[in-house]
N, C-alpha and C positions, 0 to 999 in steps of 0.2 A: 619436597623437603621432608615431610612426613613419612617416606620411606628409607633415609638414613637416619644408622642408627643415633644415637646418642653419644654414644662411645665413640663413634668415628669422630663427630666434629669435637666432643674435646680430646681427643689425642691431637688431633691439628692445632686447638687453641693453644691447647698448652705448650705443644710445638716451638710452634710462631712464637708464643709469648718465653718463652727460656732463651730460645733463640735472641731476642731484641733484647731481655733484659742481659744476657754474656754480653752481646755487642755495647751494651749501655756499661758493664763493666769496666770494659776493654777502653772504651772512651773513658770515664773518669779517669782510670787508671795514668791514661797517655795525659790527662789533664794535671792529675794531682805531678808526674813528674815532669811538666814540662812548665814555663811563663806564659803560655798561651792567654792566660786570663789574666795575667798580672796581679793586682793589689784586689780585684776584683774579687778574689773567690780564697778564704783564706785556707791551708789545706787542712787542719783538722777538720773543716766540713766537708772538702771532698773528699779525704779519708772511710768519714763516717760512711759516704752516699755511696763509695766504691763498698765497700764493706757491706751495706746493706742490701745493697743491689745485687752481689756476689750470693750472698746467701738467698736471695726472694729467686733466684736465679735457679740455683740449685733444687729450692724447693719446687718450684715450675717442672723442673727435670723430672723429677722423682715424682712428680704427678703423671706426668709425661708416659712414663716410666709404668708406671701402677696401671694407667688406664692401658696400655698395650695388655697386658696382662689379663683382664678381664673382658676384652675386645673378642667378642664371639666369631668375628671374619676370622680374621690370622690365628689366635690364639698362642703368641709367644709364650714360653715356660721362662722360667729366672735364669734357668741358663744360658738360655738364648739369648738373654738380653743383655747379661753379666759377661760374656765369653762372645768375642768377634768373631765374625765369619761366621755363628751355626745357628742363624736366623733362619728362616723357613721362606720369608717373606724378603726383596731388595737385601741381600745376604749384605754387597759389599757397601751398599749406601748405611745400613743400618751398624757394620760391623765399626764406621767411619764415627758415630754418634756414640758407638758404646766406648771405642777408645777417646773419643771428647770428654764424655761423663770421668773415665779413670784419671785425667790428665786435671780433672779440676777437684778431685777429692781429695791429693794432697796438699795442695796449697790452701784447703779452705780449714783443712785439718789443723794443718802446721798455722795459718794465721789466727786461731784461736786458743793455743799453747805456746807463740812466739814469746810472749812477754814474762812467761812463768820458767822458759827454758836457755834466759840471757843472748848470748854472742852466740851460743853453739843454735839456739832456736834460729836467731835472725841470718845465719850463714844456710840452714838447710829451711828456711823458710824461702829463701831466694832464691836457692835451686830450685824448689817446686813452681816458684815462681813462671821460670819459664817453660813448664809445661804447661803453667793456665793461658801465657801465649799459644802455643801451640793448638790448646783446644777450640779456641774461635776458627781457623780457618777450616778443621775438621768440622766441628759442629753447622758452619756453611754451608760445608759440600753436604753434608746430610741430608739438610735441609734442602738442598737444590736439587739431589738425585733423590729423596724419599718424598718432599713434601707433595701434595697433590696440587700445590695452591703455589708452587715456585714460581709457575711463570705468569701469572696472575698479573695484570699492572701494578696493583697496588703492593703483591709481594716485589716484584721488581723495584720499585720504588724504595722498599726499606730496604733492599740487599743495594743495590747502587748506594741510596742514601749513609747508611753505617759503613759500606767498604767506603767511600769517600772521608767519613768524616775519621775514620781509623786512620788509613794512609797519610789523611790530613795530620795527624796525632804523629805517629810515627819519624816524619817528615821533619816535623818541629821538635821532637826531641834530638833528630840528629845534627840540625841547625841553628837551634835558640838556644844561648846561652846557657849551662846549666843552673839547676834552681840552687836556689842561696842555701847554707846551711840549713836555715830553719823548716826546708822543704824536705831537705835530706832526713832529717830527725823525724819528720810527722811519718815517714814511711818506714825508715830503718830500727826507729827507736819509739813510738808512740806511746812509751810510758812514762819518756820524760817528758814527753809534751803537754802532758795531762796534770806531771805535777807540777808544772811552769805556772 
């Protein structure tokens, strides 16, 4: 253990952990629009937890991100890691990660200017929207063709576990009634919900 570096195991950690916190995303997300929890769970809290989760997320990333960079093995440049495919190192697993990363910078952009920019924020906040879908099953495969520790039981375990409980999510929003007005607002409009 003492002959790896440092920088190798947190590039991994922080990995793993960006990775689970997107998937924890992705799950409030399917929560806050779906009745899964019913009266249980009111949604300006899960708003809040998506949102906070989204951004701890991000951050993880950009740690992520940083420690590649000062990693003495590979030694990525910013462009390499800004721009797919011109990786030195797993070109296409890493090129899969960098367009995850792009796919979740505007929606994390746009949800923090949505409220200050009316109807026209919350119409191209939702566009961006579904490229932060998009980003989970890239940021997966990443993980599954770059990480070292993919097929690990215990990594197995949380890829099983989050793709189950996603598809679970997805499932029920195509099936369970849609949420009442006051669900719609905590996502589409959270400023009136704040001054309720």
């Amino acid at each position: 253990m003492a002959e790896i570096p440092w920088t190798w195991l947190a590039i991994r950690a922080t990995g793993v952990t960006a990775w689970g916190l997107l998937s924890a995303v992705v799950i409030w997300g399917l929560l806050l629009r779906t009745q899964i929890l019913g009266r249980y769970a009111h949604p300006m809290r899960l708003l809040d937890l998506h949102r906070w989760l989204g951004a701890t997320a991000l951050a993880f990333l950009l740690a992520h991100m940083a420690l590649l960079l000062i990693d003495p093995a590979v030694q990525f440049t910013v462009t390499q890691l800004l721009v797919p495919g011109t990786a030195p190192w797993e070109t296409f697993a890493v090129a899969l990660g960098t367009i995850a990363f792009w796919f979740l910078i505007p929606v994390s952009f746009l949800g923090r200017l949505r409220s200050r920019m009316g109807r026209f924020g919350n119409r191209w906040f939702q566009r961006a929207h579904w490229l932060a879908y998009a980003a989970w099953p890239l940021a997966t495969a990443h993980y599954i063709l770059a990480g070292t520790d993919a097929l690990a039981e215990w990594s197995l375990g949380l890829l099983i576990t989050a793709g189950a409980l996603i598809v679970t999510g997805l499932l029920a929003r195509g099936f369970l009634p849609a949420p009442g007005p006051h669900r719609v607002t905590a996502i589409d409009e959270p400023e009136r919900l704040t001054r309720a």
